[in-house]
C-alpha positions, 0 to 999 in steps of 0.5 A: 680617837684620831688627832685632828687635822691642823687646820681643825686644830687652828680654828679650835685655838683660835676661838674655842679654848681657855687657853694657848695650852688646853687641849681637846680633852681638857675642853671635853671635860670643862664642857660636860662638867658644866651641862652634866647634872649627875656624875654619871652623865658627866662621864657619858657626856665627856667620852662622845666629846672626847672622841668627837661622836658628838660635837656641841655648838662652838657656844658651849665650847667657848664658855663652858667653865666661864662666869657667864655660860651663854651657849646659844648660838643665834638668837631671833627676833621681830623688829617692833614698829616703834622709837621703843621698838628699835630702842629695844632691838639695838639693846638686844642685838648688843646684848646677844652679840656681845655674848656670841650669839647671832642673830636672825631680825625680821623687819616685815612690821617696820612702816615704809621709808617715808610713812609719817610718824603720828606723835613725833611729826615728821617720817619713818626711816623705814626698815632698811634703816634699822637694818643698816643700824643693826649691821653697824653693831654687828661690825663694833661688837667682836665677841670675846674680841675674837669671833665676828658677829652673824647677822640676818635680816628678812623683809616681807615681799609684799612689803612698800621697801622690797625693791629697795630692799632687793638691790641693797647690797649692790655696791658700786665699783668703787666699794667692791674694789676696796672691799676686795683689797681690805676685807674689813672696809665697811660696806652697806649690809656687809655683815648680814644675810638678806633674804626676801620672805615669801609665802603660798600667796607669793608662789601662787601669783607667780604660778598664775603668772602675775606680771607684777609678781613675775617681775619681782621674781626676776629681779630676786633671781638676778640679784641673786646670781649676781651676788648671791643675795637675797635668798628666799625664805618660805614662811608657810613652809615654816609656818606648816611645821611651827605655826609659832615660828616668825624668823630664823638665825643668820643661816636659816637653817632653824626656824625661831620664836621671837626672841628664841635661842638656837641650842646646837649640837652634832652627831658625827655619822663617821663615828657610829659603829650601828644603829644601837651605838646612833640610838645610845649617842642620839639619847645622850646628845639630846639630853645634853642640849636639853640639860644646856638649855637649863643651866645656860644664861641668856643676854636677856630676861625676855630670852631666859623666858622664851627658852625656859617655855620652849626648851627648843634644841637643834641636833643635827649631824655632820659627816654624811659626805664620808 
């Protein structure tokens, strides 16, 4: 196997090990002794580890031989349209954060800013709000006291807010000068992603070329230049694949259940020899993630429910560039 470059070296010591001393192959070991469920398995699962064929979510790498073996990565969530509602996505946000998951909220249920609110008088704060409370416990919760929290936020296009929405993260000069000379000063939504949630009804008017739609559109794409937010997320194209999926993690890239988990794990194209040795890794590596999903615990008893009935793992590969 061959030794990792220093700056792949760094990122594992400054976040992955037990100790300043462990080294790859004693992490290799603690990780498949912790999934493994027969002495056989443990075997297989440490020598794709130990030579980095297969490469398990940075989740399992951390805690992996801990008390608590929480090796989800994100988590996902839909934010209620409740004082219980957001009482309990707080709660959960804490709870995942604290434990190193990230997390993927979508808001497009919360009422408009300005709605009344029935038994309490008065008017809702809208989701933007909620938003800008979870970002503030994303910034406070440093998990292990050395990873940053990941944090995405989705709001549906035909929402009241979305303009609002759309320009939230443009900050003024001001802001972006200190944001720009200390990283760590805070600004709106600086710990999340955004994303607009569209859907066929959305690219369908913007097709027919409606000129509320069109406009809307524009102002997405601007933005987006600009600062590189919002994105756009395809709820009938996930939809079209999981008819269950409501929200994603920070990244997009996996679509979730309410209240699911993200089970990661890659295979590294570079270190397969052919395709039998890509079938016999692929076998192992999902086994792995499945045997994670068993043995994990989770922030919440909501959660341990979701994957005990989903079971949902993530292998994807990593290396194609070589």
């Amino acid at each position: 196997m061959s030794e990792m470059s220093p700056f792949a070296d760094s990122i594992f010591r400054r976040t992955y090990t037990f100790h300043p001393d462990e080294t790859w192959a004693e992490c290799a070991h603690r990780v498949a002794k912790a999934v493994a469920i027969t002495p056989t398995q443990e075997k297989q699962f440490f020598e794709i580890i130990n030579d980095r064929i297969f490469v398990p979510g940075g989740r399992y790498l951390y805690t992996a031989g801990r008390p608590i073996f929480q090796n989800a990565n994100c988590f996902g969530f839909v934010a209620q349209d409740s004082r219980e509602g957001w009482a309990k996505l707080l709660h959960d946000a804490t709870m995942c954060l604290s434990m190193g998951g990230g997390i993927g909220v979508n808001y497009s249920d919360i009422r408009p800013k300005d709605s009344p609110v029935g038994r309490m008088g008065g008017k809702s704060s809208g989701p933007l709000a909620l938003m800008q409370m979870i970002n503030e416990c994303g910034r406070h919760v440093m998990a292990g006291g050395a990873r940053r929290s990941a944090i995405w936020a989705g709001l549906g296009w035909q929402h009241d807010d979305i303009s609002a929405f759309i320009r939230i993260k443009d900050w003024d000069p001001q802001i972006k000068a200190l944001k720009a000379s200390k990283y760590e000063f805070p600004a709106t939504l600086d710990m999340t992603n955004v994303s607009v949630i569209i859907d066929n009804k959305y690219l369908q008017l913007l097709h027919n070329g409606d000129p509320t739609i069109v406009e809307l559109h524009r102002t997405i794409c601007e933005h987006m230049a600009q600062t590189g937010e919002p994105a756009f997320l395809n709820m009938s194209r996930i939809q079209y694949d999981d008819s269950t999926a409501v929200t994603v993690n920070p990244c997009c890239e996996a679509t979730l259940q309410n209240k699911d988990s993200c089970n990661l794990g890659s295979i590294i194209l570079p270190r397969i020899r052919d395709l039998s040795h890509l079938e016999y890794v692929t076998r192992l590596a999902i086994q792995f993630l499945y045997n994670g999903s068993v043995k994990g615990d989770y922030p919440t008893p909501e959660i341990t429910e979701t994957v005990a009935r989903n079971r949902r793992i993530g292998l994807g590969i990593m290396g194609l560039h070589e």
